[in-house]
C-alpha positions in Angstrom: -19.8 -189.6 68.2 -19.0 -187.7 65.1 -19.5 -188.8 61.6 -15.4 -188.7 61.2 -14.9 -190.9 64.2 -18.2 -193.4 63.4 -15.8 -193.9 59.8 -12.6 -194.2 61.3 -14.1 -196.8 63.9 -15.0 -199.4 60.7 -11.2 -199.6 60.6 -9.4 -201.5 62.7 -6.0 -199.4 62.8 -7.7 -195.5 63.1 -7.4 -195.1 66.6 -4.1 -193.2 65.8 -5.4 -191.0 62.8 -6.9 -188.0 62.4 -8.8 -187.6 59.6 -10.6 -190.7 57.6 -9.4 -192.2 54.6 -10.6 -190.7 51.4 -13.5 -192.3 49.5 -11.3 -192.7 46.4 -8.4 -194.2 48.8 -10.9 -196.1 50.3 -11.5 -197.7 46.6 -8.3 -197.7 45.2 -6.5 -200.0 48.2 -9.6 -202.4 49.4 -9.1 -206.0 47.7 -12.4 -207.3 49.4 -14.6 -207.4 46.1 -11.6 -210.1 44.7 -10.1 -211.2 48.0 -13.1 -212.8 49.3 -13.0 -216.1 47.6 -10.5 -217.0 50.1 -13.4 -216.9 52.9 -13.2 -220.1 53.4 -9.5 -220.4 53.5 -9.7 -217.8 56.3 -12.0 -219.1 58.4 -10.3 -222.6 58.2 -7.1 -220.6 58.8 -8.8 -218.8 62.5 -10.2 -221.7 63.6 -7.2 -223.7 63.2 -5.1 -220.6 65.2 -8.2 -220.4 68.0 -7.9 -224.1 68.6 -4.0 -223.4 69.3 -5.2 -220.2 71.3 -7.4 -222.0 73.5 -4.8 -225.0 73.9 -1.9 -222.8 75.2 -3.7 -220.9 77.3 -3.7 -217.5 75.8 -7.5 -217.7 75.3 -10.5 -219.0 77.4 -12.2 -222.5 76.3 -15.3 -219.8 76.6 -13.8 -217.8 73.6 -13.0 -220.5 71.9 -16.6 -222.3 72.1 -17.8 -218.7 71.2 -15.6 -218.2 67.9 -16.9 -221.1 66.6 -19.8 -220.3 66.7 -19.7 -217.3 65.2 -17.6 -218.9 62.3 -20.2 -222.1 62.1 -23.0 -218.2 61.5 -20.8 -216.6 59.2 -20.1 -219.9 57.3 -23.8 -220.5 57.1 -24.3 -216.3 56.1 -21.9 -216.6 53.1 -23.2 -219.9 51.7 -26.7 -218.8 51.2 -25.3 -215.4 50.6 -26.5 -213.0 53.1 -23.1 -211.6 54.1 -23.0 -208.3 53.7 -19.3 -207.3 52.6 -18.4 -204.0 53.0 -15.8 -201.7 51.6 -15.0 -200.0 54.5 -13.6 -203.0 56.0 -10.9 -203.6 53.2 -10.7 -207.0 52.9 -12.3 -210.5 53.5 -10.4 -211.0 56.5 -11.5 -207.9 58.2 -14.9 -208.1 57.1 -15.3 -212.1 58.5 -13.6 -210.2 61.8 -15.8 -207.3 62.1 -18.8 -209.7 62.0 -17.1 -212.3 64.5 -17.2 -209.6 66.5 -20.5 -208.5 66.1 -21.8 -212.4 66.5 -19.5 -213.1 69.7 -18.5 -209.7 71.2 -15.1 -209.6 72.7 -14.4 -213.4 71.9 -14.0 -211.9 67.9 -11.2 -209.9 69.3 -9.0 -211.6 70.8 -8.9 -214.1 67.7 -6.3 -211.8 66.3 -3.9 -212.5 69.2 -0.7 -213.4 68.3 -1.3 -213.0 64.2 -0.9 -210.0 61.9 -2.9 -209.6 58.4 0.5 -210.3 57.3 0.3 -213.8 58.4 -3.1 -214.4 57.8 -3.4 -213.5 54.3 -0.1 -215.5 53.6 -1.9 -218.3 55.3 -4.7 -218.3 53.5 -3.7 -218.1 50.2 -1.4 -221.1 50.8 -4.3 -222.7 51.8 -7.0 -221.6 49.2 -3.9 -222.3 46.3 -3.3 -226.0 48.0 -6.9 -226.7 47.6 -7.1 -225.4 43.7 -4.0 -227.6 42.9 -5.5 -230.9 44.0 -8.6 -229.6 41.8 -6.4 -228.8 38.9 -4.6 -232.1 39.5 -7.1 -234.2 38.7 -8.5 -232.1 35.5 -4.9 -232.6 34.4 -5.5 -236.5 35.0 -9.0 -236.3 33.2 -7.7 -234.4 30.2 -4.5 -237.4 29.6 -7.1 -240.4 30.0 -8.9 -238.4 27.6 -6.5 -238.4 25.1 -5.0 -242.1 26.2 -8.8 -243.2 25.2 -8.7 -241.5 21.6 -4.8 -243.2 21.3 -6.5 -246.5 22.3 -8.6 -246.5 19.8 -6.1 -245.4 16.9 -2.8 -247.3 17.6 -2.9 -247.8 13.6 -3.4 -244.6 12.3 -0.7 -243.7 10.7 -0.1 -240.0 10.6 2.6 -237.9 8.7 5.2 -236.8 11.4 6.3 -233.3 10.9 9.1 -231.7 11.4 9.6 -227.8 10.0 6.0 -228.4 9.1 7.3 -230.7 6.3 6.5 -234.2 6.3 9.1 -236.3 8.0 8.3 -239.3 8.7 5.1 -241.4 9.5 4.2 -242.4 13.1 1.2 -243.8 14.5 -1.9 -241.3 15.2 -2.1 -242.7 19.2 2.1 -242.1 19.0 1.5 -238.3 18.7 -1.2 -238.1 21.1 1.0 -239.5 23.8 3.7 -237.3 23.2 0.9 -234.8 24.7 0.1 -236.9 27.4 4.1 -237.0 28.5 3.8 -233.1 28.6 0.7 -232.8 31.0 2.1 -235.8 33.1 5.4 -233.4 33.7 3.2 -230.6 34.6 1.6 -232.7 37.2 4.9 -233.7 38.4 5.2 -229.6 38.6 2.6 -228.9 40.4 2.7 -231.7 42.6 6.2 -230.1 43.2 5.2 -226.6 44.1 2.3 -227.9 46.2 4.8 -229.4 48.7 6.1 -225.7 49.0 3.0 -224.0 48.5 1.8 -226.0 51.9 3.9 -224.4 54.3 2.5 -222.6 57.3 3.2 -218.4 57.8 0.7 -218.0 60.5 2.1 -217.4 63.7 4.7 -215.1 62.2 2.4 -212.0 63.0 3.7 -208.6 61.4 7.6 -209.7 60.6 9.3 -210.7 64.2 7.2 -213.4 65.5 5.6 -212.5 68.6 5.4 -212.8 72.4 3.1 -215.0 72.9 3.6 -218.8 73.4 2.3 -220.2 70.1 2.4 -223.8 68.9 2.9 -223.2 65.6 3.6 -226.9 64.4 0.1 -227.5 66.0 -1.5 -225.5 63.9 0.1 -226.6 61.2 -1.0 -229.9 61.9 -4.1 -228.8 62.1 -4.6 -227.3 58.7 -2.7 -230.7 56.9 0.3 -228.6 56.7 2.8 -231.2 56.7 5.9 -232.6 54.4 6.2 -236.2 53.2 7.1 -237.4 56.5 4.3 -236.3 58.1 5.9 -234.0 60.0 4.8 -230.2 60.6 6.0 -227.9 57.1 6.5 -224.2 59.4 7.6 -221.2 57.4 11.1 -220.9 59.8 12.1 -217.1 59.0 9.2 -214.7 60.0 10.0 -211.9 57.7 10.2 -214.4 54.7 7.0 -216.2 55.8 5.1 -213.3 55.7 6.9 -211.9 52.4 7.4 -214.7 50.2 5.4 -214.9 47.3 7.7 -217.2 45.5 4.9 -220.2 45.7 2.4 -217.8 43.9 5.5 -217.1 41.0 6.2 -221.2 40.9 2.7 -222.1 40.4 1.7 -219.7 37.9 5.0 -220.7 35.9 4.0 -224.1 35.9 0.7 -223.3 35.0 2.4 -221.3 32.0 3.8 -224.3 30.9 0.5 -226.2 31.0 -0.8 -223.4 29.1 1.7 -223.1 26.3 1.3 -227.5 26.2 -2.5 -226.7 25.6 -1.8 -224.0 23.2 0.8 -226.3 21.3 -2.3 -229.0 20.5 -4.8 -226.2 20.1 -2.2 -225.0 17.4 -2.5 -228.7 15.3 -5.6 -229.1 16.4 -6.1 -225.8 14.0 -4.5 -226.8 11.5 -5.5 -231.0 11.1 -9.3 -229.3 11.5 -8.7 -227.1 8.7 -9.7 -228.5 4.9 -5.8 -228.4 3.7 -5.0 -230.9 6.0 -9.1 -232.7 7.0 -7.2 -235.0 9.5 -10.1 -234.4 12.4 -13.4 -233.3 13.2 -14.1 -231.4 16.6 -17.8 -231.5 17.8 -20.1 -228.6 16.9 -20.6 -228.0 20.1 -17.0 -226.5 20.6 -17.1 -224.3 17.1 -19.1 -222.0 16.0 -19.8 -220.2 12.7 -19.2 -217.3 10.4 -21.8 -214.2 10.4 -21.4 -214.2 6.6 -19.7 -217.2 5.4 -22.7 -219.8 5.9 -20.1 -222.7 5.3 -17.6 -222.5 7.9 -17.2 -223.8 11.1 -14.2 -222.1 13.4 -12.2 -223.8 15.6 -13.0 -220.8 18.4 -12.0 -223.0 21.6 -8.9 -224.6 20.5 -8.4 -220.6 19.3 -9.1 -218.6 22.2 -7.4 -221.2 24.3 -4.1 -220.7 22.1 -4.7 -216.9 23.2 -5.8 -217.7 26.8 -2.1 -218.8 26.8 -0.4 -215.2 26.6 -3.0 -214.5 29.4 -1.5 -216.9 32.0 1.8 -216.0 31.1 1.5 -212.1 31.5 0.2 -213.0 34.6 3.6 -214.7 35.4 5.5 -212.1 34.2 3.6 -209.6 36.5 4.1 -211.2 39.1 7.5 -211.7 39.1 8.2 -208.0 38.6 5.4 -206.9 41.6 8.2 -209.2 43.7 11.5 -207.7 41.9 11.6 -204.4 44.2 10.5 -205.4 47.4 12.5 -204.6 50.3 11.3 -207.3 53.6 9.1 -207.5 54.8 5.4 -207.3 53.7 4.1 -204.3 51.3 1.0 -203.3 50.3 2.3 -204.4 46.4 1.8 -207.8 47.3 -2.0 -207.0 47.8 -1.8 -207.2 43.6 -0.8 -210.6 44.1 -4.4 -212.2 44.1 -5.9 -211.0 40.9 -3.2 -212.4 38.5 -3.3 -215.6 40.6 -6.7 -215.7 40.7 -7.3 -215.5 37.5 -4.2 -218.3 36.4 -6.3 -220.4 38.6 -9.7 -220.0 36.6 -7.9 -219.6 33.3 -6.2 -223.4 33.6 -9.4 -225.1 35.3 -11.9 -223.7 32.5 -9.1 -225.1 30.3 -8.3 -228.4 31.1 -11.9 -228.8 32.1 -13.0 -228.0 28.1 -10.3 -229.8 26.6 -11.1 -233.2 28.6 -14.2 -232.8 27.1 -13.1 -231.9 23.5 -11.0 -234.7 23.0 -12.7 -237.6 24.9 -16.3 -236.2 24.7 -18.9 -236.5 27.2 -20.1 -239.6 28.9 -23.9 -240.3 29.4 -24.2 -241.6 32.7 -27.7 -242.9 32.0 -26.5 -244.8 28.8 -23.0 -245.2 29.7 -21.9 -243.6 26.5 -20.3 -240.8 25.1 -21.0 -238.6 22.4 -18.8 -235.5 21.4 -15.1 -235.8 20.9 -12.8 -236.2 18.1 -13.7 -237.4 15.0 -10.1 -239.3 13.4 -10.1 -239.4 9.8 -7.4 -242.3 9.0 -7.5 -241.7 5.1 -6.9 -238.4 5.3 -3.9 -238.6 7.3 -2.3 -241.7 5.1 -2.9 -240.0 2.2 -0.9 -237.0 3.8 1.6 -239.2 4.9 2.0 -240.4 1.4 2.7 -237.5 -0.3 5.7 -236.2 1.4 8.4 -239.2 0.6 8.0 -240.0 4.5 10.1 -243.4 3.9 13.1 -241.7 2.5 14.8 -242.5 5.9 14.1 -245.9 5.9 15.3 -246.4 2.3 18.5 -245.0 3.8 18.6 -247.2 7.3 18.2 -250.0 4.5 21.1 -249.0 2.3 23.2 -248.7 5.4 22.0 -252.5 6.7 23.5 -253.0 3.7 26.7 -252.0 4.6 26.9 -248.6 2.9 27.9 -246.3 5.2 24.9 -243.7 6.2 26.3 -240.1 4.7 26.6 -242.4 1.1 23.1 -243.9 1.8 22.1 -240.3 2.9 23.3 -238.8 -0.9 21.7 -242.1 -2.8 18.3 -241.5 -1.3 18.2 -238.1 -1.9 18.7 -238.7 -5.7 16.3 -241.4 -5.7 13.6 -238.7 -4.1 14.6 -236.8 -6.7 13.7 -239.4 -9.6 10.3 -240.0 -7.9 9.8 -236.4 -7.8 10.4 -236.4 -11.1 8.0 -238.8 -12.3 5.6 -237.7 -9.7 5.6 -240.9 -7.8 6.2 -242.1 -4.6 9.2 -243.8 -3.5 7.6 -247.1 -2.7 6.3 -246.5 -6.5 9.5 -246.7 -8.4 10.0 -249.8 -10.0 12.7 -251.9 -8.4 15.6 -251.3 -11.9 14.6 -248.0 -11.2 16.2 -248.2 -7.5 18.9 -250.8 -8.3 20.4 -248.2 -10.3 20.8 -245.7 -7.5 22.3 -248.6 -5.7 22.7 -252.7 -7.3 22.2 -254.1 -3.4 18.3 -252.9 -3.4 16.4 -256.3 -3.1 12.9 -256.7 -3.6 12.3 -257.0 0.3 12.8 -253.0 -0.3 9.1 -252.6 -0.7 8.5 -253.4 2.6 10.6 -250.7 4.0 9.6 -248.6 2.4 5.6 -248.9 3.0 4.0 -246.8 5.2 3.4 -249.8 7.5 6.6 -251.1 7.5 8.6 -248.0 8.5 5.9 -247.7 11.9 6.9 -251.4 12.5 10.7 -250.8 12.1 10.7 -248.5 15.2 10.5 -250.6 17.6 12.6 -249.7 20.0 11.6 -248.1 23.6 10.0 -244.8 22.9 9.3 -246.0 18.9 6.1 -245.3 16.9 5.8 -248.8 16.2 2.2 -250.2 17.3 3.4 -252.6 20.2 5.5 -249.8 21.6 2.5 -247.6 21.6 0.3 -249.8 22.8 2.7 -250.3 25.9 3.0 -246.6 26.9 -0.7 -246.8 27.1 -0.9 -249.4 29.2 1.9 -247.8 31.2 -0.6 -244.7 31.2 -3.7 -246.5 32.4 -1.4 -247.8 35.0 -0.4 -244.5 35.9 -3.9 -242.4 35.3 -6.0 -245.0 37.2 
């Protein structure tokens, strides 16, 4: 046999050509350095379709008994890493074939019966993504008991509320770490979402048309947990879409866009409470590092480079969506560029959330049962923040208008009363109370209360409010939730 023909034999569709694909062909179209993380995905994948094989009758029990044991081998090769992957075969599902075949003989061929690459790889990315999203489920659930835990222990903190950057009005420390903790609950709503349409079975579709033979295709689905809420087989039903669709890859990398740009909005204050204008918080050294000429700083690197991590995930998002926007059915080789970006979304987000958990609740000893690391709240700071911005303007308004003025008139009153303190370089809880009868003759002594720092978090208590019993129920609603 010629050298051509030994070449052209490592690929499983020469037969009909003439000449061997180029080296730097060769190179330029084989995924199998990146796509064989999804080994075990396949492997799960040809079982599952063997078992159906064997079950309708379109393969011996022999060959069946045979292909798992050369799958139980090959499992066993690429755990302790003596599979030899090799270029010439393309891709991880080729290579695993080849192999089959070399383990089993003509058993490792007839696995492809009734399937298509097409199929397969469709199937087993569905599978390998199903299996990251339950990982990156519970990191998400990790990361909000983290920061439930820090809440907990700061329910009266009060922190200046910003809005425009300008300080607002004050709200409890734990208040503003929920708000966070809403956000990554709705992107676990999200992904639980695309899951459900990310575990949807293609296999069994072969190229584009279906095929001839007599597949159970729900069975297989049932095999690989492929199933909707009901319990009931979840079967790609259109064989060109099932083996085209890459709209699960687009939903979950835009949801994981969206737990990205939640991750960079707290890295962003983060930043900025860490910094010594603001001194709010302290992260761990072990998450910052320092200055190759400034001996005194300390740099906020992770809460940083996640904030730029962010324009990674979404680029990916954006590529992905415009690999789809040209595609004519059924399958093209453009969706091979498919894995990378999603690979890499996947990696990006579990670092992430991973980091973060630990960043904000620390790390828990499991010999002492304690945890060191974490943030470090610095209440004084923050009040004295809060106290510098007339933060309790509103509520000198809300009690104006209690007193029957109406609200645009208690609106105009307070602002020249802001502008008196400003004046005199006081706070508004600092004027004396002539001072504020004059800007309106109902102002009573019980003023003072409103317009304390304390006061005005206790006034909002109304479902959703900043006020201490309202936060501390939306943490035990979260408990409840994250246990």
């Amino acid at each position: 046999m010629s050298t051509n023909q030994l070449d052209q034999k490592a690929q499983a569709w020469s037969a009909l050509f003439s000449e061997p694909m180029s080296e730097l062909v060769k190179r330029y179209t084989a995924s199998v350095f990146f796509d064989q993380r999804l080994w075990r995905a396949d492997i799960t994948g040809s079982l599952a379709h063997a078992e159906m094989l064997a079950a309708q009758g379109i393969i011996s029990p022999q060959d069946h008994a045979d292909i798992q044991r050369g799958m139980a081998q090959i499992v066993q090769d690429i755990e302790a890493g003596r599979f030899e992957w090799q270029l010439d075969l393309e891709d991880v599902h080729l290579n695993i074939e080849a192999r089959l075949t070399q383990l089993v003989g003509d058993a490792g061929k007839r696995l492809h019966t009734g399937r298509s690459r097409n199929d397969q790889v469709a199937t087993d990315v569905r599978l390998w993504l199903r299996d990251e999203i339950d990982g990156l489920l519970g990191l998400l659930n990790d990361l909000q008991r983290a920061l439930v835990g820090v809440a907990e222990q700061n329910v009266d903190v009060i922190l200046p509320g910003f809005t425009h950057l300008q300080v607002a009005q004050p709200v409890s420390f734990a208040h503003h770490l929920l708000a966070y903790v809403e956000m990554f609950a709705r992107d676990a709503e999200r992904l639980g979402d695309v899951r459900r349409r990310v575990n949807r079975l293609p296999l069994g579709s072969a190229a584009l048309a279906g095929t001839t033979y007599p597949l159970d295709r729900e069975r297989v689905a049932r095999t690989l947990g492929m199933v909707d809420a009901n319990g009931q087989p979840a079967v790609c039903q259109n064989s060109l879409d099932a083996v085209s669709d890459r709209d699960f890859a687009i939903e979950f990398t835009a949801a994981a866009s969206l737990v990205m740009v939640h991750i960079s909005r707290m890295s962003e204050e983060l930043i900025l409470w860490m910094s010594q204008n603001f001194g709010f918080i302290q992260i761990a050294d072990r998450f910052t590092t320092g200055s190759s000429i400034m001996p005194q700083k300390k740099n906020p690197d992770v809460p940083e480079l996640a904030r730029g991590k962010t324009g990674r995930v979404v680029g990916h998002l954006m590529g992905l969506i415009t690999l789809m926007k040209g595609q004519p059915l059924a399958y093209n080789k453009d969706n091979q560029e498919d894995k990378e970006p999603l690979f890499d979304t996947v990696d990006t987000l579990r670092d992430t959330l991973r980091i973060f958990a630990e960043m904000i609740g620390g790390q828990l000893n499991p010999a002492t049962g304690e945890k060191s690391g974490g943030l470090t709240v610095k209440p004084q700071a923050m009040q004295d923040a809060a106290l510098k911005g007339y933060a309790t303007a509103t509520d000198l308004a809300d009690y104006l208008v209690k007193k029957g003025l109406p609200f645009r008139d208690a609106h105009e009153t307070v602002a020249h009363a802001v502008k008196a303190a400003i004046s005199h370089n006081v706070d508004l809880s600092e004027l004396p109370l002539p001072v504020l009868q004059s800007f309106n003759p109902s102002i009573e002594q019980d003023v003072f209360e409103a317009l304390s720092l304390r006061g005005s978090l206790n006034a909002r208590n109304t479902l959703g409010g900043t006020a201490p019993s309202q936060v501390q129920a939306q943490i035990a609603r979260h408990r409840a939730r994250l246990m």
